[in-house]
C-alpha positions as CSV (number, residue, x, y, z in Angstrom):
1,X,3.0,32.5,1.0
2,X,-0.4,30.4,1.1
3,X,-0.9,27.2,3.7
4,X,-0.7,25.1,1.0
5,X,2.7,26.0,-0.3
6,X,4.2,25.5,3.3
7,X,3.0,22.2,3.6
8,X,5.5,19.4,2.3
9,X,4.2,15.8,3.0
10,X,7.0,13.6,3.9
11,X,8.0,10.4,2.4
12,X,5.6,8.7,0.3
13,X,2.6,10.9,1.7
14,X,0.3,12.9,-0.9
15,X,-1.6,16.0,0.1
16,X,-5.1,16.0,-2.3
17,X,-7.9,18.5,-2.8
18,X,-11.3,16.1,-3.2
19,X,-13.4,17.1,-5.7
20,X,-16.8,18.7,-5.0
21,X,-19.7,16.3,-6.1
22,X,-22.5,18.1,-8.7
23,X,-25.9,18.7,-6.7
24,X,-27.6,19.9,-9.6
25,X,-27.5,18.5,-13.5
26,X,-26.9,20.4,-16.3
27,X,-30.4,20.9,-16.6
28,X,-31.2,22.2,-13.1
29,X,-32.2,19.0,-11.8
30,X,-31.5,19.1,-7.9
31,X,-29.4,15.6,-7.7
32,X,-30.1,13.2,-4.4
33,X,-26.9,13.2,-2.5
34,X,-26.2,9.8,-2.8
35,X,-25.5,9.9,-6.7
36,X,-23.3,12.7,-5.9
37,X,-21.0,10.7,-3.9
38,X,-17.5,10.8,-5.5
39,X,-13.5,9.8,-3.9
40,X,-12.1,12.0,-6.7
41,X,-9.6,14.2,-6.1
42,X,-6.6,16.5,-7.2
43,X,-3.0,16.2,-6.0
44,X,-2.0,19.2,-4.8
45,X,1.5,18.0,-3.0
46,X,3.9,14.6,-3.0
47,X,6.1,13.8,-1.0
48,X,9.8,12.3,-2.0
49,X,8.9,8.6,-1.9
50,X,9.5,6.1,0.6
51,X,12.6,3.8,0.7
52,X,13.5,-0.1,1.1
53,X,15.4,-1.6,3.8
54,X,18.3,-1.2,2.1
55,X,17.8,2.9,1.0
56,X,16.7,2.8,-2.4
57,X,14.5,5.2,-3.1
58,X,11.3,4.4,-4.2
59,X,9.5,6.8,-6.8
60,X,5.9,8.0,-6.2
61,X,3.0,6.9,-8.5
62,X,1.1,10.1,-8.5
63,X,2.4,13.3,-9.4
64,X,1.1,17.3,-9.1
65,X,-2.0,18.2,-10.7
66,X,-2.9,14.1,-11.4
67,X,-6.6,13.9,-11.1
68,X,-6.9,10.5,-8.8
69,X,-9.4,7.8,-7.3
70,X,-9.4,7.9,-3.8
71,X,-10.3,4.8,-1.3
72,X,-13.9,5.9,0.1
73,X,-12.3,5.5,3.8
74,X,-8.7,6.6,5.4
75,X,-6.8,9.2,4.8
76,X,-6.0,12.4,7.5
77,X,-7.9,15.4,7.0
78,X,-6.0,18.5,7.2
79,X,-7.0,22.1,6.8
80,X,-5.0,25.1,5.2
81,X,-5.7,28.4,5.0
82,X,-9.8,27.4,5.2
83,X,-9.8,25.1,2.3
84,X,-9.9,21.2,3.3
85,X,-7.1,18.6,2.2
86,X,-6.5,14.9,2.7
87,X,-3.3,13.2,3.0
88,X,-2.4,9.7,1.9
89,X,-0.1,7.6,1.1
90,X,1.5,6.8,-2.0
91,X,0.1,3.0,-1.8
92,X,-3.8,3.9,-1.0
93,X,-4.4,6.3,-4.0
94,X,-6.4,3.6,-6.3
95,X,-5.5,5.0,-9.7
96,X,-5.0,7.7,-11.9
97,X,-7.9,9.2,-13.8
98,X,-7.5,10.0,-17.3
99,X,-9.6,12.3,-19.3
């Protein structure tokens, strides 16, 4: 069973894969790192959603596989099996990206 699989994020928590940035075009073009900067990433794992005061559940916004925009600070790194993850919460994923 990999790292990743054994890892459930609790509550409204989100475990995501960021995306590597390109460092060379299309064309072979070595890119300056600073273009390359993106807070893209996959979700990998969701937790169950968080809850009011009163115990209603509340559902998550992202879901498995969801390509996302991440906030460019926060998060907790964690690492799995060698690769490198980042949990969140629910509330500080920016959006969903569509293709």
């Amino acid at each position: 069973m990999s790292a990743v699989r054994r890892l459930i994020p609790l509550l409204d928590r989100v475990l995501v894969q960021k995306v590597e940035p390109l460092t060379k075009s299309a064309g072979g073009i070595l890119l300056p790192e600073s273009s390359t900067k993106m807070n893209e990433g996959v979700v990998v794992k969701v937790g169950s959603g968080g809850r009011t005061r009163d115990g209603t559940p509340i559902p998550m916004s992202v879901q498995e596989g969801d390509k996302v925009l991440l906030p460019e600070y926060g998060g907790t790194p964690v690492k799995l099996g060698g690769d490198d993850f980042t949990l969140y919460r629910d509330e500080d994923i920016l959006g969903i990206l569509k293709e």
